[in-house]
Residue frames as qw, qx, qy, qz and C-alpha x, y, z in Angstrom:
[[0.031, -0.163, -0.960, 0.226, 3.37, 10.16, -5.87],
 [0.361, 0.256, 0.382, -0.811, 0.60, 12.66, -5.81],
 [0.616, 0.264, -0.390, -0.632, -0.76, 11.52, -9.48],
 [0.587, 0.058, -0.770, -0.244, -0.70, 7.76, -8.44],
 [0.318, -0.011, 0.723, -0.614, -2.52, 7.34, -4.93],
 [0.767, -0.016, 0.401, -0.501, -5.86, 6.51, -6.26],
 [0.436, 0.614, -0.658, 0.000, -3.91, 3.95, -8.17],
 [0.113, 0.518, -0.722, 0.444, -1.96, 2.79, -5.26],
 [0.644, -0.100, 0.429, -0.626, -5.06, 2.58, -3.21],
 [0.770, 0.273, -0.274, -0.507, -6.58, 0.12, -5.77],
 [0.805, 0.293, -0.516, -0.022, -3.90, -2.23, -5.61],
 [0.012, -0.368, 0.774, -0.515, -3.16, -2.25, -2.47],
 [0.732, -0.052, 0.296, -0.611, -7.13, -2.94, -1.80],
 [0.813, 0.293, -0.407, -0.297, -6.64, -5.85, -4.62],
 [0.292, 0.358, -0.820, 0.338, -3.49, -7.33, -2.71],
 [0.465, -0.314, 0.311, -0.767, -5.06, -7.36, 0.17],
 [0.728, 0.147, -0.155, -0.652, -8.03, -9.02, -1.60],
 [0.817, 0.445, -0.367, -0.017, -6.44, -11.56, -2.78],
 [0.818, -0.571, 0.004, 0.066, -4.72, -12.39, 0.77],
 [0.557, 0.533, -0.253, 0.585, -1.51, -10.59, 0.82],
 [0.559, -0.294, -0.456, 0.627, 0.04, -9.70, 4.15],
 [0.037, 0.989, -0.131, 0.061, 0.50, -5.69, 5.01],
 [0.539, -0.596, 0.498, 0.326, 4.03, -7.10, 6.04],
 [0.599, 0.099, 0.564, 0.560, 4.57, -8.10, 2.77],
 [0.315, 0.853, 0.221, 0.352, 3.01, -4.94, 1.10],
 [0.343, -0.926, 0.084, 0.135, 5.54, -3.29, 2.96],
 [0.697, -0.180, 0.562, 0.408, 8.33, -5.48, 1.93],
 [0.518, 0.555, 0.583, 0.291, 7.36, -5.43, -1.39],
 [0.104, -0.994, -0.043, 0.013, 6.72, -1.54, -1.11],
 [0.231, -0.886, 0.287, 0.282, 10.66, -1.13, 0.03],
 [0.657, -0.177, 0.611, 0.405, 12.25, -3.62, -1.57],
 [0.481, 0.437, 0.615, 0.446, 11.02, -3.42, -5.64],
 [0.218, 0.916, 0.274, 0.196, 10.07, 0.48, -5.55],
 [0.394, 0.312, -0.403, 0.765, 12.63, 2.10, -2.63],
 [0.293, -0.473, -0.662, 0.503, 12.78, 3.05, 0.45],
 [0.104, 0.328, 0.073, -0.936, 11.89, 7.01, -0.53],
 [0.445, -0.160, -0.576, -0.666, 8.95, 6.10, -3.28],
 [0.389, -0.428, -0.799, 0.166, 7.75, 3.68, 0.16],
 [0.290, -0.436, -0.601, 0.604, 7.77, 6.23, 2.44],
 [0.322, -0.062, -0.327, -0.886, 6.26, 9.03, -0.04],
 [0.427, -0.233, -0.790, -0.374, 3.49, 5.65, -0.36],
 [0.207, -0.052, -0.867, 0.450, 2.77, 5.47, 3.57],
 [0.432, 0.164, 0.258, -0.849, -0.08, 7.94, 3.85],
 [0.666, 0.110, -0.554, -0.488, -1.90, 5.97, 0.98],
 [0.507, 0.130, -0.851, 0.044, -1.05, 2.34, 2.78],
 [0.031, 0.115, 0.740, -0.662, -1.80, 3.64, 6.26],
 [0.416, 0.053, -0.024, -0.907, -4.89, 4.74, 4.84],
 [0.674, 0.094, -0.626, -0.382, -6.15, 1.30, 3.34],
 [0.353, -0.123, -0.863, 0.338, -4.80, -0.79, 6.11],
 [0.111, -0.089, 0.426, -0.894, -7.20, 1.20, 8.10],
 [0.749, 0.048, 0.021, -0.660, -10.20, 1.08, 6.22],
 [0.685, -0.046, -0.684, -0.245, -9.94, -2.86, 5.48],
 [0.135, -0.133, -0.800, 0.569, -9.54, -3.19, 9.81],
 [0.276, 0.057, 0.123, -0.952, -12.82, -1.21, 9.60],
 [0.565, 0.113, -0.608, -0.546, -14.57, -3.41, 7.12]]
């Protein structure tokens, strides 16, 4: 996971963008990757969800 965070970041920021839930990036996240590639992902997600509450 380490080589695809700033990746991750991106497209989470795009989802977002583009008026995607976090409940569904989560979903999405456990369902289509797994639950161990999700929870590898969480630092990355918690990060974003942070900064767009910032924004």
């Amino acid at each position: 996971m380490s080589y695809h965070g700033n990746e991750l970041a991106f497209h989470l920021r795009k989802a977002l963008d583009m008026g995607v839930t976090q409940d569904e990036i989560i979903t999405h996240l456990t369902c289509y990757s797994g639950w161990p590639t999700a929870s590898s992902a969480l630092s990355f997600v918690r990060e974003v969800f942070q900064q767009e509450e910032d924004v």
